[in-house]
C-alpha distance (Angstrom), angle and dihedral (degrees) to the residues before:
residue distance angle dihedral
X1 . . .
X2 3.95 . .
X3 3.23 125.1 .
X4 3.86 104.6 -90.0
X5 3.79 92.1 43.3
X6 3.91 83.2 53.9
X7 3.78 85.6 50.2
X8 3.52 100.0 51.5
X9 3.18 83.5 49.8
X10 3.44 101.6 67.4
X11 3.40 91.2 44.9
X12 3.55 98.6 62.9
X13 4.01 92.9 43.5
X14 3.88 88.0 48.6
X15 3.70 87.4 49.6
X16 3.83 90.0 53.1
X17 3.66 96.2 41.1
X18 3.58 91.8 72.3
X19 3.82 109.5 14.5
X20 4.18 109.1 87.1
X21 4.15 101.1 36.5
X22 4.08 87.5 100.0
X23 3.67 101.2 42.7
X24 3.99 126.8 -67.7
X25 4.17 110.5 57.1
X26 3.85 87.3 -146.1
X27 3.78 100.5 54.8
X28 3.84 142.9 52.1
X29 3.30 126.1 -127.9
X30 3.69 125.3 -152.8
X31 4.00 92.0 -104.6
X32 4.03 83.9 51.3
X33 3.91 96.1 42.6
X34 3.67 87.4 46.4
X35 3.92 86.9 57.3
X36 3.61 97.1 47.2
X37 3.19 101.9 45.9
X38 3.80 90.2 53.3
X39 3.85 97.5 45.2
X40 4.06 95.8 35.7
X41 3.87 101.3 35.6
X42 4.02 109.0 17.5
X43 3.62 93.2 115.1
X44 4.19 88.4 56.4
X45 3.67 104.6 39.6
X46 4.46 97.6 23.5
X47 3.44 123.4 -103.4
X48 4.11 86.7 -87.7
X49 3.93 116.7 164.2
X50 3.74 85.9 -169.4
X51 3.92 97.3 146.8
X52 3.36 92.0 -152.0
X53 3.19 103.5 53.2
X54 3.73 92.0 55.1
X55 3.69 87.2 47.2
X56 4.00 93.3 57.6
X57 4.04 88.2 41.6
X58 3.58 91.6 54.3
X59 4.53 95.4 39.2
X60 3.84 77.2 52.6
X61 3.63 105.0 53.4
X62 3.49 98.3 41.8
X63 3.34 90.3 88.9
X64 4.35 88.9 177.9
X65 3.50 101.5 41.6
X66 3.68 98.8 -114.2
X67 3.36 107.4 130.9
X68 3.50 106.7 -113.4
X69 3.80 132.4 56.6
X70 3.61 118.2 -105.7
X71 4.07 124.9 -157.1
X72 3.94 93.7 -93.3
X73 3.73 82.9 53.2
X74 3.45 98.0 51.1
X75 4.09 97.2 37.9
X76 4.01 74.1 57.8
X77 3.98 98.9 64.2
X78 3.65 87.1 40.8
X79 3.56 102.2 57.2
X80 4.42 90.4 42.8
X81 3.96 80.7 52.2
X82 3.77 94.8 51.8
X83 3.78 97.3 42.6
X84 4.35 84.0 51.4
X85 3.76 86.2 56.2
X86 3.70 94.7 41.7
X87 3.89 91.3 54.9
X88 4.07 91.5 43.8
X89 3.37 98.5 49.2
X90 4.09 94.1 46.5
X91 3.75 92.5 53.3
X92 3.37 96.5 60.8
């Protein structure tokens, strides 16, 4: 596999690593965004348990309303994260 197929990879199994435990296996709920985010991205967004900020995170990426945070959703916040790293780590 190249590189990028081995990254998307990863992105779908971290995805379905945490997505299912609270109900539907093809969504994230706010308890199992909360998680990911923590485990997968603590060391880019802090290790914050700021409730609120997880609350706004998750009222922003559910971009339908549904309640829960499907795949598209979640491809979403990775990509914005990316292009923030991208543009930090070509200014310096």
């Amino acid at each position: 596999m190249s590189d990028i197929q081995k990254g998307m990879a990863l992105l779908i199994s971290a995805f379905h690593k945490y997505s299912g435990k609270e109900g539907d296996k093809l969504t994230l709920s706010k308890g199992e965004l909360k998680d990911l985010l923590s485990a997968e991205l603590g060391d880019l967004l802090g290790k914050s348990q700021d409730k609120a900020a997880v609350d706004k995170i998750f009222k922003d990426l559910d971009a339908n309303a549904d309640g829960s945070v499907d795949f598209q959703e979640y491809i979403t916040l990775v990509a914005c994260i990316t292009m923030l790293c991208n543009e930090f780590f070509t200014k310096k």
